[in-house]
Jmol script that loads the backbone (N, CA, C; Angstrom):
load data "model"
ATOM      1  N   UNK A   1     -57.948 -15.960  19.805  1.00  0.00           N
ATOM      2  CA  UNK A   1     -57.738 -15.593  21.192  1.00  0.00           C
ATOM      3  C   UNK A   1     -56.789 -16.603  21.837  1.00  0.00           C
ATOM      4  N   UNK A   2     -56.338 -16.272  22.520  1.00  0.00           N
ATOM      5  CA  UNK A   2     -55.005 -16.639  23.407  1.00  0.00           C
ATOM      6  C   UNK A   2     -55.603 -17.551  24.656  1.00  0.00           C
ATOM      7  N   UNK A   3     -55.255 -18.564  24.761  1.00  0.00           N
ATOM      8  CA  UNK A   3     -55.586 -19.606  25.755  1.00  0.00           C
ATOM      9  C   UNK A   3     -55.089 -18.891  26.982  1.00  0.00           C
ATOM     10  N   UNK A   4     -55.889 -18.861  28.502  1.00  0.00           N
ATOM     11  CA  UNK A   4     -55.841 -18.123  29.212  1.00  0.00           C
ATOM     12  C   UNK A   4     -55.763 -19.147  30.378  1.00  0.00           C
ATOM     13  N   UNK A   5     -55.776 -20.402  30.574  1.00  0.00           N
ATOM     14  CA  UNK A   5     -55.359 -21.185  30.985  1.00  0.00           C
ATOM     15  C   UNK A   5     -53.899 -21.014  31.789  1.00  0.00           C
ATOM     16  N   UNK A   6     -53.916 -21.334  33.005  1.00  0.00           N
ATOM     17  CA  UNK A   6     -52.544 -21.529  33.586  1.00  0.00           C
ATOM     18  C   UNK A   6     -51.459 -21.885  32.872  1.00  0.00           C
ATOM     19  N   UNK A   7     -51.770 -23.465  32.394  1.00  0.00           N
ATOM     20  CA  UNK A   7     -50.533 -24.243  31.799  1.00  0.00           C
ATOM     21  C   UNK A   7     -49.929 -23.068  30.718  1.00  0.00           C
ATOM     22  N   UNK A   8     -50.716 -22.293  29.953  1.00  0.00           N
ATOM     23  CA  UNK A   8     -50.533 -21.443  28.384  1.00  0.00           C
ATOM     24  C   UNK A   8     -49.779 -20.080  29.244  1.00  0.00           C
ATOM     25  N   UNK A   9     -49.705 -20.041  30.390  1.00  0.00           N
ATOM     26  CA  UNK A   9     -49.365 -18.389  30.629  1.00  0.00           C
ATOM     27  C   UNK A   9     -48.712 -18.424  31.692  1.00  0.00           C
ATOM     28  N   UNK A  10     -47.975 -17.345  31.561  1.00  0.00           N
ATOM     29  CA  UNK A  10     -46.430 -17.023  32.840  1.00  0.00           C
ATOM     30  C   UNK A  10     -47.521 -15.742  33.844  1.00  0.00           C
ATOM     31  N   UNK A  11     -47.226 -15.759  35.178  1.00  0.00           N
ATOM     32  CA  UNK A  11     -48.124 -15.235  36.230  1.00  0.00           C
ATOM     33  C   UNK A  11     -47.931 -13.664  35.552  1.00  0.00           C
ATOM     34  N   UNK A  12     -46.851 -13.232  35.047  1.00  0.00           N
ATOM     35  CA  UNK A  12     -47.096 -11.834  34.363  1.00  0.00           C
ATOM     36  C   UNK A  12     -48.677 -11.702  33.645  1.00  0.00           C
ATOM     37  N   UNK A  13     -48.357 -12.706  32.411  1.00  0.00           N
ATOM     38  CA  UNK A  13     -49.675 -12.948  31.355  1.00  0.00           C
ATOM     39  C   UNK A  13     -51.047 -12.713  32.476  1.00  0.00           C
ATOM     40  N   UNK A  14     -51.194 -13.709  33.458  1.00  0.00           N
ATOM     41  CA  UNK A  14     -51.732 -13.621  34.255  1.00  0.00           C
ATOM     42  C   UNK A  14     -52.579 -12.536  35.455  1.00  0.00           C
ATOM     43  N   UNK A  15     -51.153 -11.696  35.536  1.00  0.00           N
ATOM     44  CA  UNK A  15     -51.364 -10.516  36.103  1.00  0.00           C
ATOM     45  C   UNK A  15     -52.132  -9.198  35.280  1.00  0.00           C
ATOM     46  N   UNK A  16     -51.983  -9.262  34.302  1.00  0.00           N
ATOM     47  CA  UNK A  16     -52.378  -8.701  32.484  1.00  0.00           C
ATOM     48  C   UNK A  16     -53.716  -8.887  32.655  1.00  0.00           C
ATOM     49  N   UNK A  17     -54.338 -10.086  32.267  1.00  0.00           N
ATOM     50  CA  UNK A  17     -55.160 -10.521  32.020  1.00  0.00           C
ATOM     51  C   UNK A  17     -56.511 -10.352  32.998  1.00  0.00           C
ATOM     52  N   UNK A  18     -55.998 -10.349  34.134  1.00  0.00           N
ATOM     53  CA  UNK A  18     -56.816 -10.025  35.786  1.00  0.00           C
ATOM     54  C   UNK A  18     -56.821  -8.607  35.618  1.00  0.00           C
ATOM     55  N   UNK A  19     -55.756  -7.485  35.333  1.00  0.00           N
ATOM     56  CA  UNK A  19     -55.829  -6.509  35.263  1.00  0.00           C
ATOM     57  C   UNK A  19     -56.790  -6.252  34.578  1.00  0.00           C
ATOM     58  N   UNK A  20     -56.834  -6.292  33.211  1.00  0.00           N
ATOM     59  CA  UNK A  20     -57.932  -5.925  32.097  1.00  0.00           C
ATOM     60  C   UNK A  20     -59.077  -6.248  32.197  1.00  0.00           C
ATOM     61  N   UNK A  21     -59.650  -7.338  32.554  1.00  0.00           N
ATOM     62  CA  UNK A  21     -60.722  -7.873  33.282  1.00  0.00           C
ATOM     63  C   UNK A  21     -61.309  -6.974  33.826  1.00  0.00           C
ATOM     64  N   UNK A  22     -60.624  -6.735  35.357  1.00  0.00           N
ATOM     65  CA  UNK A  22     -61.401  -6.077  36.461  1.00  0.00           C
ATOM     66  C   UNK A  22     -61.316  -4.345  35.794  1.00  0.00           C
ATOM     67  N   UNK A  23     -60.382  -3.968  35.294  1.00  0.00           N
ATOM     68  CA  UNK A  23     -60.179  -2.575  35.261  1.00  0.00           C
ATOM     69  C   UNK A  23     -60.624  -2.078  33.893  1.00  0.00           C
ATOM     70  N   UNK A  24     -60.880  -3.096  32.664  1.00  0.00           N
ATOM     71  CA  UNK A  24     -61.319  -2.457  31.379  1.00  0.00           C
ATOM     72  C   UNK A  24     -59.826  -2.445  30.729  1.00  0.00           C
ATOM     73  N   UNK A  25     -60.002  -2.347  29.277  1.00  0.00           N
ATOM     74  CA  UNK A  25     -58.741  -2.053  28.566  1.00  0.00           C
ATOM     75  C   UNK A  25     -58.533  -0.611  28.985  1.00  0.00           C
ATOM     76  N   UNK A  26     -58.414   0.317  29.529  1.00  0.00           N
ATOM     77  CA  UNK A  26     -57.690   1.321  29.846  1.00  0.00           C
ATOM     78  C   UNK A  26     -56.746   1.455  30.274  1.00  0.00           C
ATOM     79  N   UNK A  27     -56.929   0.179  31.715  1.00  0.00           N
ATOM     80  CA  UNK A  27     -56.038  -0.585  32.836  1.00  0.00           C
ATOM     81  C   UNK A  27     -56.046   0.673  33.590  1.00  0.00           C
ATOM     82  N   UNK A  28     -56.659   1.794  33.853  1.00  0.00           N
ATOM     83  CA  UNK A  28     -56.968   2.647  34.944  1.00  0.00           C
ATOM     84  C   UNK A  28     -57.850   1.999  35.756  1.00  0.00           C
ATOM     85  N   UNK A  29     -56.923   2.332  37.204  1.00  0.00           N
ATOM     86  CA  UNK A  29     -57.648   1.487  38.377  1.00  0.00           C
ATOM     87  C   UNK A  29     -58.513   2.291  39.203  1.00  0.00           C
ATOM     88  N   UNK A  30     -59.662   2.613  38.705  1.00  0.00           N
ATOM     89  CA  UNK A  30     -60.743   3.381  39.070  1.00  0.00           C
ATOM     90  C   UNK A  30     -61.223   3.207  39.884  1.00  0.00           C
ATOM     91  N   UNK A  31     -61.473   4.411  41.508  1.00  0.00           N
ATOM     92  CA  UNK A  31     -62.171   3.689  42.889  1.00  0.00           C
ATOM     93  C   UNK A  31     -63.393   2.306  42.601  1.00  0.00           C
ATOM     94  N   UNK A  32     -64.072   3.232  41.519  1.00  0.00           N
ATOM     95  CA  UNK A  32     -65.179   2.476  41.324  1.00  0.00           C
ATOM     96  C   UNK A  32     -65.632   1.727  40.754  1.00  0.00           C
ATOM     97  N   UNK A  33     -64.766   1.321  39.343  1.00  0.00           N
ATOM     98  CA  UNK A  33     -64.511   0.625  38.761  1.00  0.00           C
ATOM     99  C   UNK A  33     -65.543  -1.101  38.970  1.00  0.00           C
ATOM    100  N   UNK A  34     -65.228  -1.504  39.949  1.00  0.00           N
ATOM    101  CA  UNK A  34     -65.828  -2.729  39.965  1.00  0.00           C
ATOM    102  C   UNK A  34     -66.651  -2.229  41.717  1.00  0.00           C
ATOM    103  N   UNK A  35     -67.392  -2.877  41.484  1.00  0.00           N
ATOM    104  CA  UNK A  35     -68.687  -2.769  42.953  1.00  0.00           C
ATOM    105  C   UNK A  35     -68.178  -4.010  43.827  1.00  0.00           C
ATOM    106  N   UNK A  36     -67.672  -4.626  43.672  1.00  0.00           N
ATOM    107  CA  UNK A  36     -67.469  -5.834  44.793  1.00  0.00           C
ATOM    108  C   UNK A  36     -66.671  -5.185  45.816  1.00  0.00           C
ATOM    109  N   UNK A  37     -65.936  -4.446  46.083  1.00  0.00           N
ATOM    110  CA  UNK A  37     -65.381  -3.717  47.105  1.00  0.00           C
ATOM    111  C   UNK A  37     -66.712  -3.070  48.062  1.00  0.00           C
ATOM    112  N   UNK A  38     -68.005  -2.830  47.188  1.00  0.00           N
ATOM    113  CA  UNK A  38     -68.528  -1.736  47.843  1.00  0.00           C
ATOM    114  C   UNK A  38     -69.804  -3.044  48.046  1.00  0.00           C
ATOM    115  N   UNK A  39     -70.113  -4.290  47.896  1.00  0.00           N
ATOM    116  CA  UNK A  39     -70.524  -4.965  48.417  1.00  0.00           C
ATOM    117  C   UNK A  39     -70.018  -6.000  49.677  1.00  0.00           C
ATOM    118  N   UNK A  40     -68.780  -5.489  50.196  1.00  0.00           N
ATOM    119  CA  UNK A  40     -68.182  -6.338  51.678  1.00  0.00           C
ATOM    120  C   UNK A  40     -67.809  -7.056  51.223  1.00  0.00           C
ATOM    121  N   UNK A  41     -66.804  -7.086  49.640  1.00  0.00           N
ATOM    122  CA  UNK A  41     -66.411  -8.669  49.403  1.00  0.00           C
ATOM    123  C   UNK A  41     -64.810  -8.333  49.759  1.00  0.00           C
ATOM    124  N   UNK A  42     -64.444  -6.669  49.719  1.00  0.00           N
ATOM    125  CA  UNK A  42     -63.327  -6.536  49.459  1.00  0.00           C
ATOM    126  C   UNK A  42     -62.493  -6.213  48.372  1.00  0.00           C
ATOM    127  N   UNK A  43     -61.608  -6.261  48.285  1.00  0.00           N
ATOM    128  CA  UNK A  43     -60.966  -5.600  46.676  1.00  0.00           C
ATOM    129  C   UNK A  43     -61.018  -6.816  45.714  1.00  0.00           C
ATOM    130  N   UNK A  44     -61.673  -6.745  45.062  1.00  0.00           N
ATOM    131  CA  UNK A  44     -61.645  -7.982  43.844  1.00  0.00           C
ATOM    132  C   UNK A  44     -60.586  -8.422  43.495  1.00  0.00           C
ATOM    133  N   UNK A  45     -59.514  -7.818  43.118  1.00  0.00           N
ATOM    134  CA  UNK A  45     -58.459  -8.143  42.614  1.00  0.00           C
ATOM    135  C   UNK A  45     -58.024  -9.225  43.497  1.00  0.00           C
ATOM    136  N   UNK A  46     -58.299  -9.944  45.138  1.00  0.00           N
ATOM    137  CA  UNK A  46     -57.632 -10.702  45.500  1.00  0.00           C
ATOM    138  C   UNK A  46     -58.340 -11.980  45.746  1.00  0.00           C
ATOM    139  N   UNK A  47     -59.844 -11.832  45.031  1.00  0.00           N
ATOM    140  CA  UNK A  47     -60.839 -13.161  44.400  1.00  0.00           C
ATOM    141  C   UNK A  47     -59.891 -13.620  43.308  1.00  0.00           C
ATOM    142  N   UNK A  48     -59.066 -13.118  42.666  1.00  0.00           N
ATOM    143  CA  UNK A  48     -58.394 -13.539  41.554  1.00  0.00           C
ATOM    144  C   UNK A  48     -56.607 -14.018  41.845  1.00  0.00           C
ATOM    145  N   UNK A  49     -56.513 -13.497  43.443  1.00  0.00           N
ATOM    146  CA  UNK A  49     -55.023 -13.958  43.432  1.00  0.00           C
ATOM    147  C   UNK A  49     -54.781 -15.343  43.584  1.00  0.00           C
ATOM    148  N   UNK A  50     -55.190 -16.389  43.696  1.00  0.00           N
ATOM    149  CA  UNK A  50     -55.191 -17.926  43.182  1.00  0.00           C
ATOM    150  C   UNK A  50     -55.067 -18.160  41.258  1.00  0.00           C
ATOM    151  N   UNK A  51     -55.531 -17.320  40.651  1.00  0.00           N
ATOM    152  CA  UNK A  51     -55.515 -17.527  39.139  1.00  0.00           C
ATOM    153  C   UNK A  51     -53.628 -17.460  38.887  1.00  0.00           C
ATOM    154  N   UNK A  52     -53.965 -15.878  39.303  1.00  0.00           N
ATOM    155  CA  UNK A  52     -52.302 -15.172  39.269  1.00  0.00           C
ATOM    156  C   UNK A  52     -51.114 -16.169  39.711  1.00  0.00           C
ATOM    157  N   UNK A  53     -51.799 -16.538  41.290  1.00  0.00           N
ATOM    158  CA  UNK A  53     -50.246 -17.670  41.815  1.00  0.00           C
ATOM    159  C   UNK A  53     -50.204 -18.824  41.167  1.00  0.00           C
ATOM    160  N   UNK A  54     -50.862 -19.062  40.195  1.00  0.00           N
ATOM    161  CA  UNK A  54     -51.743 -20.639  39.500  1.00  0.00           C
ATOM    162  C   UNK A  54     -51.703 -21.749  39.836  1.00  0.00           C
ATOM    163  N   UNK A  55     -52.245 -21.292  41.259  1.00  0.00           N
ATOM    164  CA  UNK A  55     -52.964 -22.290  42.037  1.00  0.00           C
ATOM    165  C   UNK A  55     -54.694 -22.913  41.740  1.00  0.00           C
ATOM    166  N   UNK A  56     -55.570 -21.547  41.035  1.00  0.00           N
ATOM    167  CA  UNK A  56     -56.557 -22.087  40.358  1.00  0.00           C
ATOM    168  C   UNK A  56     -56.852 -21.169  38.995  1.00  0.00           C
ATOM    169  N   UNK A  57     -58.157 -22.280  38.294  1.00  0.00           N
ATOM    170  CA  UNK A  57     -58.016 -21.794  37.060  1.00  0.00           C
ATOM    171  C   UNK A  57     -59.349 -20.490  37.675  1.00  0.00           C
ATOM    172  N   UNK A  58     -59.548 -19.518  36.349  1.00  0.00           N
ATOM    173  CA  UNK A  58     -60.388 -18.521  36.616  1.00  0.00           C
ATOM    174  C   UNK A  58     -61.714 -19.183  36.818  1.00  0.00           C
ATOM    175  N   UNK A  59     -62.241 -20.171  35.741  1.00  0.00           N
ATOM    176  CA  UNK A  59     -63.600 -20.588  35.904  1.00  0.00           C
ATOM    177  C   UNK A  59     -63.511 -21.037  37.152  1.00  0.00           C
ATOM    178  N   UNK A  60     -62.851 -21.925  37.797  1.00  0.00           N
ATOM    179  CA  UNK A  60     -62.718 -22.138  39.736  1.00  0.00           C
ATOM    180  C   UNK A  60     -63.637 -21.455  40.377  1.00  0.00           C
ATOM    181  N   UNK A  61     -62.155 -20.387  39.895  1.00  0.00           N
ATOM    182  CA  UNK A  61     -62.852 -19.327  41.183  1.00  0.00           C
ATOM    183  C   UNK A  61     -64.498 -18.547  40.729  1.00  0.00           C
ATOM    184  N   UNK A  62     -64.507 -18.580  39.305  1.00  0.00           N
ATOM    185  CA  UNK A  62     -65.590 -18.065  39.381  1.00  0.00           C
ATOM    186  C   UNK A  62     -67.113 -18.710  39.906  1.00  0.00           C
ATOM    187  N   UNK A  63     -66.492 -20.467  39.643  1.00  0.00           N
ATOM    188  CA  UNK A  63     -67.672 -20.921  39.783  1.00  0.00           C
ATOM    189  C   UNK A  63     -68.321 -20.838  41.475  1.00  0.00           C
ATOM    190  N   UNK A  64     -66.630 -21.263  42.590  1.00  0.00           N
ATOM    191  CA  UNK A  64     -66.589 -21.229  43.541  1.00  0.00           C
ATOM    192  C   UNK A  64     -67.682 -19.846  43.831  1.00  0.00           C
ATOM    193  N   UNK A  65     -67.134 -18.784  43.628  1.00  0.00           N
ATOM    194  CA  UNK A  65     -67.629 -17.952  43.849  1.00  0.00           C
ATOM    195  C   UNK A  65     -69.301 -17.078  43.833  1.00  0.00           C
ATOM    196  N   UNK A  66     -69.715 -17.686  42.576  1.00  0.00           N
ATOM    197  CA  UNK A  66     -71.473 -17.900  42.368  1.00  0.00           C
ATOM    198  C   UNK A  66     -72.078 -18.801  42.922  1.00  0.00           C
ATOM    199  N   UNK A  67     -71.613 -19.835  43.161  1.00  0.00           N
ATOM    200  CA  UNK A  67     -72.016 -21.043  43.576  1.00  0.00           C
ATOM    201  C   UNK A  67     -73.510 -20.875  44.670  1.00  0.00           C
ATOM    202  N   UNK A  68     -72.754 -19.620  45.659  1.00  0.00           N
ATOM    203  CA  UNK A  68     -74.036 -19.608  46.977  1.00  0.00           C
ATOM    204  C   UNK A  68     -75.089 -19.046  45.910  1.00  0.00           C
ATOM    205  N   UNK A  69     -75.367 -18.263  45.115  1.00  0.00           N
ATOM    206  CA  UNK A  69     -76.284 -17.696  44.390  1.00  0.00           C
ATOM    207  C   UNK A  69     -76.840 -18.561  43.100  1.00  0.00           C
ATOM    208  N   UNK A  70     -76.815 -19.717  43.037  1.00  0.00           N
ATOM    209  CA  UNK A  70     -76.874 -20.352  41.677  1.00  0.00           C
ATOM    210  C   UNK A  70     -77.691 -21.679  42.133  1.00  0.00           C
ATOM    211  N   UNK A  71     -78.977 -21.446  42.046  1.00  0.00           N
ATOM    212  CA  UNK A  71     -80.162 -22.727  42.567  1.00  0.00           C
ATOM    213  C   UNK A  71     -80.105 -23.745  41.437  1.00  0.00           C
TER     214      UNK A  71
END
end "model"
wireframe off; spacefill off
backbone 0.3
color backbone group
């Protein structure tokens, strides 16, 4: 597997990689696809636009992001 790391990848790779994630290898962007839209977080895809501009790494944001839920 392919290091997914900022330093290893051009914001395309990046953009790829966020895609497939949130949308499945199909890369069909399905209303429903992911539930965080339909929990008031908003469109997921822009929890991830810091990875993309690589400003942060994914674990970041992910951790940032569990963090309130994680005793």
């Amino acid at each position: 597997m392919k290091s997914i790391l900022i330093k290893d990848t051009t914001r395309g790779e990046r953009e790829e990689i966020v895609r497939k994630a949130l949308w499945g290898s199909c890369g069909a962007e399905c209303e429903f696809c992911s539930g965080y839209d339909n929990r008031g977080g908003g469109r997921i895809e822009t929890l991830y636009q810091p990875y993309i501009d690589g400003k942060k790494e994914i674990v970041e944001i992910n951790e940032e992001h569990t963090a309130p839920f994680v005793k």
